[in-house]
C-alpha positions as MATLAB code, in Angstrom:
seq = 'XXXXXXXXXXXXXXXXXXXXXXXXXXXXXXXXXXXXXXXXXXXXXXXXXXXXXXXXXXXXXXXXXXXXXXXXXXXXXXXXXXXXXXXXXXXXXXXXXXXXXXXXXXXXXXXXXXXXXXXXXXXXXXXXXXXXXXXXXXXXXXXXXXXXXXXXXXXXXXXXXXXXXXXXXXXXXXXXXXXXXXXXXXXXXXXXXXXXXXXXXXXXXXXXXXXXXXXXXXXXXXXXXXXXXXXXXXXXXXXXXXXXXXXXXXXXXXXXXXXXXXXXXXXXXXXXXXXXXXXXXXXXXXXXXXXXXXXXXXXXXXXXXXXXXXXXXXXXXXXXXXXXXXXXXXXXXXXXXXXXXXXXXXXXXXXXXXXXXXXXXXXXXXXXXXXXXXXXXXXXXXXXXXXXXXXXXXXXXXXXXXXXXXXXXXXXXXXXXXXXXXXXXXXXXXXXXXXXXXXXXXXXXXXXXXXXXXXXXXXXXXXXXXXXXXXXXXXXXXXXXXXXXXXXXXXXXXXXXXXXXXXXXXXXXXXXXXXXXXXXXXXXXXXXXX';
ca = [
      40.788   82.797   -0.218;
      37.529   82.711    2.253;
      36.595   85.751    3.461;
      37.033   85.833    7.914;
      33.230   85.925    9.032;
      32.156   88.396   11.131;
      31.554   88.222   14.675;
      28.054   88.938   16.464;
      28.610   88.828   20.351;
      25.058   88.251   22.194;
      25.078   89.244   25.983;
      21.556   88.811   26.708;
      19.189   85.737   26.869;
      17.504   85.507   23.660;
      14.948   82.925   22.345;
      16.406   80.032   20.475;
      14.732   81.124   17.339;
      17.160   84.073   16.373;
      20.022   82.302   17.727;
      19.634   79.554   15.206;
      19.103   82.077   12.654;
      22.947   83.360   13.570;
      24.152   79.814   13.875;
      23.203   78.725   10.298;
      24.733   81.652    8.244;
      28.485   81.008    6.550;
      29.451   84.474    7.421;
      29.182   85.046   10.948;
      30.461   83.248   14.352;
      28.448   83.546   16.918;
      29.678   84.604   20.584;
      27.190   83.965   22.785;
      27.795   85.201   26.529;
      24.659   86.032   28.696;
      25.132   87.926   31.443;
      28.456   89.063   30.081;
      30.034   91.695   32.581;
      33.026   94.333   33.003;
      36.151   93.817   31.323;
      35.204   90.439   30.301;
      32.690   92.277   28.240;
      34.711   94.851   27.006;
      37.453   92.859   25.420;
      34.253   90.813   23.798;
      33.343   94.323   22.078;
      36.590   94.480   20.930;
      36.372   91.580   18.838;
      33.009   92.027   17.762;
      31.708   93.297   14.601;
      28.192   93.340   16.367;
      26.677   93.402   19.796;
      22.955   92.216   20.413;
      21.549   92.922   23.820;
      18.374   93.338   25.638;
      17.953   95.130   28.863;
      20.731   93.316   30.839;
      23.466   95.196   28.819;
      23.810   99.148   29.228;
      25.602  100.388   26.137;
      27.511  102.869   27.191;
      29.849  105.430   25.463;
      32.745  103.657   27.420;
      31.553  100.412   26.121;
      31.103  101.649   22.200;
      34.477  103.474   22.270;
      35.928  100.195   22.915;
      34.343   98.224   19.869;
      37.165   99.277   17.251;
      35.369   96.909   14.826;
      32.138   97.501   16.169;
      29.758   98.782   13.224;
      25.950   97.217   14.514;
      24.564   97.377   17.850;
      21.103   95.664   17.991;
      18.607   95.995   20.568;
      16.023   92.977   20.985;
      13.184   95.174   21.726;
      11.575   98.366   21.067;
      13.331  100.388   24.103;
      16.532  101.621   24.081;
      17.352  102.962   27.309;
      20.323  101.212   27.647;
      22.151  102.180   24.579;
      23.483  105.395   24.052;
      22.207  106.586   21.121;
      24.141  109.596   20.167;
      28.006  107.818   21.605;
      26.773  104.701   18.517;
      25.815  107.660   16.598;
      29.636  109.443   16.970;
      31.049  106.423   16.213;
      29.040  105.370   13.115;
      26.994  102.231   14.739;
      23.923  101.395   13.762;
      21.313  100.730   15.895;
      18.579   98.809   15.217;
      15.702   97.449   17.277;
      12.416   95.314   16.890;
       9.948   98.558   16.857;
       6.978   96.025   15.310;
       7.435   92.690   17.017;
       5.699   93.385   20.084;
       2.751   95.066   19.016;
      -0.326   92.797   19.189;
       1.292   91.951   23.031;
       1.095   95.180   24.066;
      -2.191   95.883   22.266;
      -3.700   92.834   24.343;
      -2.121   93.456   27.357;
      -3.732   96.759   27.519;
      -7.240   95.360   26.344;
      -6.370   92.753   29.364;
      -5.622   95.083   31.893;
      -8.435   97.758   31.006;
     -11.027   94.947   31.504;
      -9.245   93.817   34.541;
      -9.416   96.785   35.959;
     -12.878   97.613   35.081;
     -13.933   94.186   36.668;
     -11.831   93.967   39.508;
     -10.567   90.795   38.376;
      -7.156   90.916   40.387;
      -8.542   91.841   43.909;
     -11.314   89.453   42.976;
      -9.155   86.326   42.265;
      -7.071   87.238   45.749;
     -10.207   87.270   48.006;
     -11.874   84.153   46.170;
      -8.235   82.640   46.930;
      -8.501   83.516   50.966;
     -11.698   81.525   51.090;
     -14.217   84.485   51.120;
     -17.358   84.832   48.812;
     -18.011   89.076   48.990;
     -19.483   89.064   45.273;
     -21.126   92.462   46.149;
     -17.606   94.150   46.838;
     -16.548   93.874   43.638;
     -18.963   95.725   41.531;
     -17.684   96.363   37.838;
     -18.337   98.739   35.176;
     -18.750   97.884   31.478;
     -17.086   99.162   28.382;
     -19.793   99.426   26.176;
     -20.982  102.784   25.628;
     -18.044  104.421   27.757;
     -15.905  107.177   25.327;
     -11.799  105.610   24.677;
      -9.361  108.580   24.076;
      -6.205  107.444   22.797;
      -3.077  109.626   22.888;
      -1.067  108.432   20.312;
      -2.449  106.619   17.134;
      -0.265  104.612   16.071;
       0.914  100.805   15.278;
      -0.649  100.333   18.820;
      -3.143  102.955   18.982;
      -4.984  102.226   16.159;
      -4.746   97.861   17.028;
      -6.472   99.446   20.722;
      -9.097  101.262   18.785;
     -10.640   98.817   16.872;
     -10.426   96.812   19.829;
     -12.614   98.615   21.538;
     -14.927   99.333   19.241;
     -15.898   95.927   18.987;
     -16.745   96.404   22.878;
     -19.073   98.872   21.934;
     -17.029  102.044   23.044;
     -16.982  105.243   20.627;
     -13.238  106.231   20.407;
     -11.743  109.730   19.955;
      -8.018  110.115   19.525;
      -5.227  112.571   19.413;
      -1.719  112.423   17.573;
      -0.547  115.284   16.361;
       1.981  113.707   14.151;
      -0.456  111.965   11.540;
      -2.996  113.116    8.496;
      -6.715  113.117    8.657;
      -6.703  109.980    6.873;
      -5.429  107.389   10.153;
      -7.672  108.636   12.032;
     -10.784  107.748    9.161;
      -9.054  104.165    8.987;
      -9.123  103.444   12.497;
     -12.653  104.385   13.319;
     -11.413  107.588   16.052;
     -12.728  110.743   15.918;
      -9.935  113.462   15.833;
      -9.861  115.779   18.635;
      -7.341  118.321   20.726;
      -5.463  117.102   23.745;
      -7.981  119.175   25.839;
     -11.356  117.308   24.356;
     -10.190  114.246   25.489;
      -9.535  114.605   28.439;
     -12.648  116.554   28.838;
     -14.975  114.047   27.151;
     -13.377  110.299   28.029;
     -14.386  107.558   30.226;
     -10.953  105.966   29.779;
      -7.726  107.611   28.979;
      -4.689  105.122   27.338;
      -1.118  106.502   26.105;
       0.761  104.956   23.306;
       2.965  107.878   22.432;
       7.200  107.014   22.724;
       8.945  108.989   25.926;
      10.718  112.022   24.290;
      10.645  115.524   25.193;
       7.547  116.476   24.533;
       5.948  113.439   26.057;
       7.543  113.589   29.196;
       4.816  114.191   32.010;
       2.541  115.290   29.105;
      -0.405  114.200   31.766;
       0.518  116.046   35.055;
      -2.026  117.428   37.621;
      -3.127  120.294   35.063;
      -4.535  117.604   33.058;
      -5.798  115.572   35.378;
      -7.608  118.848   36.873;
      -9.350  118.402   33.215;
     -10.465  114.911   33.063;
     -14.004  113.755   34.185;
     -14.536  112.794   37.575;
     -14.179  108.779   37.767;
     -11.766  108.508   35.220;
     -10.114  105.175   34.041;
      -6.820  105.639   32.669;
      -3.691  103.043   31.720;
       0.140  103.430   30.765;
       1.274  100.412   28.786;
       3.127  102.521   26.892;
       6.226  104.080   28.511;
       7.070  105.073   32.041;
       6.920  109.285   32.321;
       3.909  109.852   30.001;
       2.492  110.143   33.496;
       3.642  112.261   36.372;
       3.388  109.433   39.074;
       2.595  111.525   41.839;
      -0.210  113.324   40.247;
      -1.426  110.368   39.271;
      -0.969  108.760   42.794;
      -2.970  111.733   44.582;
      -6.012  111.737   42.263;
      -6.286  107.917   43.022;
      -6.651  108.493   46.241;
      -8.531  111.638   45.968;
     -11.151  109.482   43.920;
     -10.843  112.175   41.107;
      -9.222  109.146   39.019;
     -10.851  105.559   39.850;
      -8.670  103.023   38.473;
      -5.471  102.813   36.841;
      -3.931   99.961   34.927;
       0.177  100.760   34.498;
       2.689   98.605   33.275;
       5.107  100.740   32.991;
       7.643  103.224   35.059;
       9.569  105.980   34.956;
      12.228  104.127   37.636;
      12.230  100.326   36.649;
      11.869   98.443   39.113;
       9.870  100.814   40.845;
      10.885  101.540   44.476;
       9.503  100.561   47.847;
       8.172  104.680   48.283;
       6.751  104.426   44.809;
       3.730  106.495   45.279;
       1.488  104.220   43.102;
       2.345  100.792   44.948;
      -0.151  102.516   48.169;
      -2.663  103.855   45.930;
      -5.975  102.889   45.653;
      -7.452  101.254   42.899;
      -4.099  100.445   40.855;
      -3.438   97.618   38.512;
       0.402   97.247   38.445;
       2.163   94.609   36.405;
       6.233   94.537   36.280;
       6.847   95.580   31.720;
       5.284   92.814   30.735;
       3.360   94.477   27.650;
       6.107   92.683   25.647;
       6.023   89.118   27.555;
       4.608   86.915   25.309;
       6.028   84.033   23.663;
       4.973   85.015   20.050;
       6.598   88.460   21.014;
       9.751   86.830   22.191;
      10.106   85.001   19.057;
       9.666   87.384   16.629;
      12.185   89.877   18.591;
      15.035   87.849   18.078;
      14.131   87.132   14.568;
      13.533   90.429   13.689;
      16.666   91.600   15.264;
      18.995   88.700   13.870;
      17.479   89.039   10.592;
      18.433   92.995   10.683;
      21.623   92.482   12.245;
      23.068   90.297    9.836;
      21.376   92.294    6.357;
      23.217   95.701    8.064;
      26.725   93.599    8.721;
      26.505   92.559    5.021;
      25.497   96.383    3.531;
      21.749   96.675    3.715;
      20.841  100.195    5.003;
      17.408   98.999    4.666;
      16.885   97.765    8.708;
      14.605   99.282   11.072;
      17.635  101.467   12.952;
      16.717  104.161   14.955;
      20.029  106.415   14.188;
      19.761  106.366   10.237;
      18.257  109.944    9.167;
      16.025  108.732    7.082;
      13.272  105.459    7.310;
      15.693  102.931    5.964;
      12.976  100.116    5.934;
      10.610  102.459    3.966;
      12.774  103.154    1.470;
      14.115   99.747   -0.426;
      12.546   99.913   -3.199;
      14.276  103.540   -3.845;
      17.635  101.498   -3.833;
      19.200  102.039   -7.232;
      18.593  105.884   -6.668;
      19.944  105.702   -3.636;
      23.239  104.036   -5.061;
      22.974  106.814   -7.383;
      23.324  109.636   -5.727;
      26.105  108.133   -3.182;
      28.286  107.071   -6.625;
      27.779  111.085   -7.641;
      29.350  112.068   -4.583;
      32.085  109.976   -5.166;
      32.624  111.013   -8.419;
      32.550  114.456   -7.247;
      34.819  114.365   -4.766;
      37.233  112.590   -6.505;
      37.200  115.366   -9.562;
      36.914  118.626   -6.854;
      40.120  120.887   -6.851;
      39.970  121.943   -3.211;
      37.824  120.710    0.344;
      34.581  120.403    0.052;
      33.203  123.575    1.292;
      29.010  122.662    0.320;
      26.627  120.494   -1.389;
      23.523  120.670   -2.935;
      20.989  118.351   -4.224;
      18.397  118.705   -6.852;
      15.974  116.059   -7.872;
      13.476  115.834  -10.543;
      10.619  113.320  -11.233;
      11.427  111.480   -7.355;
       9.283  110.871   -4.318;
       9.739  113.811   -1.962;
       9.941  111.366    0.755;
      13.407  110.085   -0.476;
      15.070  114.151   -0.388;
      16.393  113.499    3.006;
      17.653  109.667    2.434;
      19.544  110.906   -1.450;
      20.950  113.957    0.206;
      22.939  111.722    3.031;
      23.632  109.184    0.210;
      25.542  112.126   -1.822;
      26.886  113.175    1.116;
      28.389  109.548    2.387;
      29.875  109.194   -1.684;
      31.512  113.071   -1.112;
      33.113  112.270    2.169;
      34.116  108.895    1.772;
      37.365  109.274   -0.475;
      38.920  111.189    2.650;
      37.448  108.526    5.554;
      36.679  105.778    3.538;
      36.762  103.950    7.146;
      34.655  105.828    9.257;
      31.618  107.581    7.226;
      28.575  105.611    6.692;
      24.937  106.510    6.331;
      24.457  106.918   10.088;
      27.666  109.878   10.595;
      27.651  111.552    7.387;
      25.718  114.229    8.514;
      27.353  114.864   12.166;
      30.876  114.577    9.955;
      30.065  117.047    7.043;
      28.685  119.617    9.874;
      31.671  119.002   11.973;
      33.803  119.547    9.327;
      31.910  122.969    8.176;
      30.123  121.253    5.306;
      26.749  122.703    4.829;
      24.267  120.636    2.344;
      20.679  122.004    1.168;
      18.546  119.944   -1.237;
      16.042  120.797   -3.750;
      12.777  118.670   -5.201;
      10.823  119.616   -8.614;
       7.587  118.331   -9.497;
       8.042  117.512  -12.916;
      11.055  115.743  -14.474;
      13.425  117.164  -16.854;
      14.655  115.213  -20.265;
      14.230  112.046  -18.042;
      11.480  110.299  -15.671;
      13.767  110.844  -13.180;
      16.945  113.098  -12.219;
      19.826  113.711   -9.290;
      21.927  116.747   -9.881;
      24.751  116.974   -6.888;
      26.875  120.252   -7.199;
      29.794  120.502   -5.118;
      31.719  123.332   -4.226;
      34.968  123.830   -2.680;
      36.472  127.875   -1.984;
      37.578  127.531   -6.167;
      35.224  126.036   -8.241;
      32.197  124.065   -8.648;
      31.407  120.723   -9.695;
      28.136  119.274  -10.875;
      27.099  116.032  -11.594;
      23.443  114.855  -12.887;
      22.440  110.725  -12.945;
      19.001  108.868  -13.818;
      17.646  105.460  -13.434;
      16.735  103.917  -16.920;
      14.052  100.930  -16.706;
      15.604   97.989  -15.031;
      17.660   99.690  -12.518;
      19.827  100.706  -14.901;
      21.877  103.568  -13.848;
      24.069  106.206  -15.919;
      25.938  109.657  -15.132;
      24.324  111.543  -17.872;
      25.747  115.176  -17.549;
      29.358  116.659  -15.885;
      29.894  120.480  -15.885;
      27.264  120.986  -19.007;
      29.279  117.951  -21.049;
      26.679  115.702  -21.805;
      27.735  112.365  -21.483;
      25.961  108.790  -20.789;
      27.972  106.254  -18.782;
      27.843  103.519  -16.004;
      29.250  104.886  -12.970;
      30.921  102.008  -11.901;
      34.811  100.659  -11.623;
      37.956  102.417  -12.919;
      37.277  105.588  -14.558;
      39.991  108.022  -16.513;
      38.211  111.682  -16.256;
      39.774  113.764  -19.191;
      39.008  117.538  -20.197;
      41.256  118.784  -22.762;
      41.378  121.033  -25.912;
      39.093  119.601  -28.753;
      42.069  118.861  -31.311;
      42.589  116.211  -33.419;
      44.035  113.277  -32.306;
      43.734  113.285  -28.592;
      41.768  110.252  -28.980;
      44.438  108.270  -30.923;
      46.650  109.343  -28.625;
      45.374  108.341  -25.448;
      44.184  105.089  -27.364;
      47.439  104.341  -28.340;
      49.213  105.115  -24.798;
      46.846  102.549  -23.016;
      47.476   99.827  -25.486;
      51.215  100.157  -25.428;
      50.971   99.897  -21.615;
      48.564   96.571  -21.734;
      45.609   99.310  -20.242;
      42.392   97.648  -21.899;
      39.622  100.126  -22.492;
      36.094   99.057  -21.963;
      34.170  102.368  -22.753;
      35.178  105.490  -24.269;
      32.394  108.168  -23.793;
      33.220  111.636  -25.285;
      31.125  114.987  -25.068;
      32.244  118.467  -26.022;
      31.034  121.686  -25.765;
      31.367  122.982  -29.112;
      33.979  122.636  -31.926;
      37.372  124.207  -30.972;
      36.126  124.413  -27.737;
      36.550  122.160  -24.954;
      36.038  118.283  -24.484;
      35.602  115.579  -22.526;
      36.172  111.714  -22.101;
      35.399  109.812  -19.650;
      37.385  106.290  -20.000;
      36.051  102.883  -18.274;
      39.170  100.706  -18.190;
      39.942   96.772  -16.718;
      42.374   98.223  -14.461;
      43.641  100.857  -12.842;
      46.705  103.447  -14.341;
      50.252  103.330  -12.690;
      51.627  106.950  -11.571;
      53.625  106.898  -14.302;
      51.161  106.228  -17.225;
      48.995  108.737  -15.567;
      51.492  111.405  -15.365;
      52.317  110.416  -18.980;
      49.226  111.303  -20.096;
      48.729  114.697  -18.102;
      52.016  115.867  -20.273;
      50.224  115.807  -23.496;
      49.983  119.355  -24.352;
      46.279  118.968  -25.108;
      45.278  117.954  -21.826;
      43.912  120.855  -19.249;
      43.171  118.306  -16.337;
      43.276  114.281  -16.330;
      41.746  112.628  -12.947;
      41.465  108.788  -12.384;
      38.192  108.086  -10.323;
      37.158  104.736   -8.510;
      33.742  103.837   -8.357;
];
């Protein structure tokens, strides 16, 4: 029987490039609607396993509560002021958007504009154009020499930077948010907020607009900067505050600006910076390129079609965790999801907390292995509607509290997840490794040591170590066509207690398993699906 594809609805004009790439895969049907609108587009999201979009679509919590089957929502671009984040996020949608594909456009758009401005190349072109020939009007200042401070050193940042220094500019940077070590690579001296805007010639943002960015450059830092300042916003509208910036053009405290960008888009008619002097103004066209275009609907097909067949390694910006970092962490990261499974399908009780230990693993994966475990604990109670983006907002919503644990140096293996899992009665814990070649095993339940692949249908047995359980058990499957595949035992000690765990072809009837929880021996017999 053929699987039904999978529907990705497209409501914004995107190049031809990533459309084909949607077109020529076996799983999905493509809807594609431009300018799709009101209930027309709502019944579309009702039918659609994933929405792409651009601008022309705002994403709203209306429009995501009405996508029953919606599970991807992918933005072809780098902003996402249209989508509601945090409405995807209560839902479990990803979102994913093209954070790289733009990023030598907007690095030479702001090289372009810096030297247009510096040259007076616009207001030059516009008077040559009305017949006049004023060459000493338009007298220009060069970069070589002049100090670059960059706020924000990052994909862009750093591409501006060496720009400039093959102008012949010296370059000092701040970012808070990055080691010694980027700053070294790029050629920028590190320095405070403060020193550059005491000490540059020409001041350019490439920081995201969050909370802290907001504004960061109001007239208290502009108060700071050197008289005759150059500065440029190709970055996001709001790293400025407009007006400030507005009055110190005038005011001749600032001489030139160079902004693509706006905290109102378009910006209107009382805009202060459409009247002031000595402003560069282009209409977000940092991206506008067709090599930019291109890769931002490849990029975003690409993703959108790896997350809608299971890949949680996409550049989304609701995951908790870097998903495209982390790939090659992937058979840990199946790991620890298939030892919250197992745990939660062995817990007497509501999971009440979690916590995760790891030995001889990247630190950087703690955060992506504890939401893994976390997913595998909560999924055999909403199997439909936890995923790696809600796990988190679920488990605190549902008073589940989750703490995790790293150790530099690994224990009887080269590396180690331990999940315990407690509800209000007892505790359950669970330990796993990767062998060489991906090879995964549960390795240790409760203090039972025991090796096994955590995969398929599982019979979890703890009962009285007594001769004969094993024939027993044996015996009952084979009478009732059950065909065992693995039969792991452990036990704690003789006369004590002891353990099986039972891979089997298929899974046991209620009445076989009931069967086999009245043997006398048995304290607690579980079936578990992995």
């Amino acid at each position: 029987m053929t699987a039904a594809k999978q529907r990705v609805l497209v409501t914004d004009t995107l190049a031809e490039s990533g459309l084909e790439i949607l077109r020529a895969a076996d799983d999905i049907e493509l809807d594609y609607r431009a300018g799709l609108k009101g209930d027309e587009l709502l019944e579309a999201v009702r039918q659609s396993d994933a929405l792409i979009t651009r601008s022309g679509t705002a994403v709203t919590e209306e429009l995501v509560n009405a996508g029953t089957r919606l599970r991807i929502v992918g933005r072809a671009g780098v902003g996402l002021d249209n989508v509601d984040v945090d409405a995807c996020t209560r839902r479990g949608v990803l979102v994913i958007n093209a954070p790289t594909a733009n990023i030598m456009s907007a690095t030479e758009h702001t090289m372009a504009m810096l030297l247009s401005l510096c040259r007076n190349i616009p207001e030059a072109h516009a008077s040559v154009k009305r017949g006049e020939w004023t060459r000493s009007k338009f007298m220009g200042i060069e970069l070589d020499g002049k100090t670059l401070g960059v706020i924000g050193l990052g994909r862009i940042g750093s591409r501006v930077t060496t720009r400039a220094r093959a102008f012949g500019m010296r370059v000092i940077a701040y970012d808070p948010y990055i080691n010694d070590s980027a700053f070294q690579n790029a050629g920028a001296a590190k320095v405070t907020l403060d020193q550059l805007l005491a000490q540059a010639d020409v001041i350019t943002v490439h920081t995201p607009m969050t909370d802290e960015t907001r504004a960061l450059i109001g007239a208290d830092e502009i108060a700071k900067m050197k008289d005759g300042v150059v500065v440029l916003n190709i970055a996001r509208g709001g790293i400025y505050d407009e007006r400030a910036l507005a009055d110190a053009l005038n005011s001749g405290k600032i001489a030139g600006t160079a902004i693509d960008v706006y905290e109102d888009e378009p910006p209107g008619k009382e805009h202060p910076l459409l009247n002031a002097k000595n402003a560069i103004l282009s209409p977000h066209i940092g991206a506008n390129t067709i090599e930019a275009q291109d890769r931002v609907a490849v990029q975003t097909s690409e993703m959108v079609l790896e997350a809608l067949r299971g890949s949680i390694f996409v550049s989304a910006v609701n995951l908790p965790f870097e998903g495209t970092a982390d790939a090659d962490a992937a058979p840990l990261i199946r790991l620890a999801e298939k030892l919250g499974l197992f745990a939660a399908q062995v817990l007497n009780g509501p999971l009440h907390r979690a916590e995760v230990e790891l030995w001889g693993v990247e630190e950087r994966l703690t955060k992506i292995l504890s939401v893994a475990s976390l997913k595998g604990l909560l999924a055999p109670f909403l199997a439909e509607s936890v995923n790696f983006v809600n796990a988190e907002q679920i488990a605190h919503a549902r008073g589940v509290a989750i703490s995790s644990t790293i150790h530099p140096s690994p224990r009887d293996y080269s590396n180690l997840i331990t999940l315990r899992a407690s509800s209000a009665t007892e505790e359950m814990c669970v330990s796993g490794t990767v062998f060489h070649e991906k090879n995964q095993r549960i390795v240790s339940i409760n203090n039972f040591r025991v090796e096994f692949k955590p995969e398929g249908h599982l019979i979890y047995i703890i009962n009285r170590d007594v001769p004969g359980v094993v024939g027993k058990v044996g015996t009952l499957l084979g009478d009732r066509e059950i065909n065992i595949a693995e039969y792991n035992l452990a036990r704690t000690g003789s006369g004590g207690r002891a353990m099986a765990i039972i891979t089997v072809d298929s899974p046991l009837d209620p009445e076989t398993l009931g069967f086999l929880r009245s043997y006398r021996e048995m304290i607690e017999v579980k079936q578990v699906k992995l």
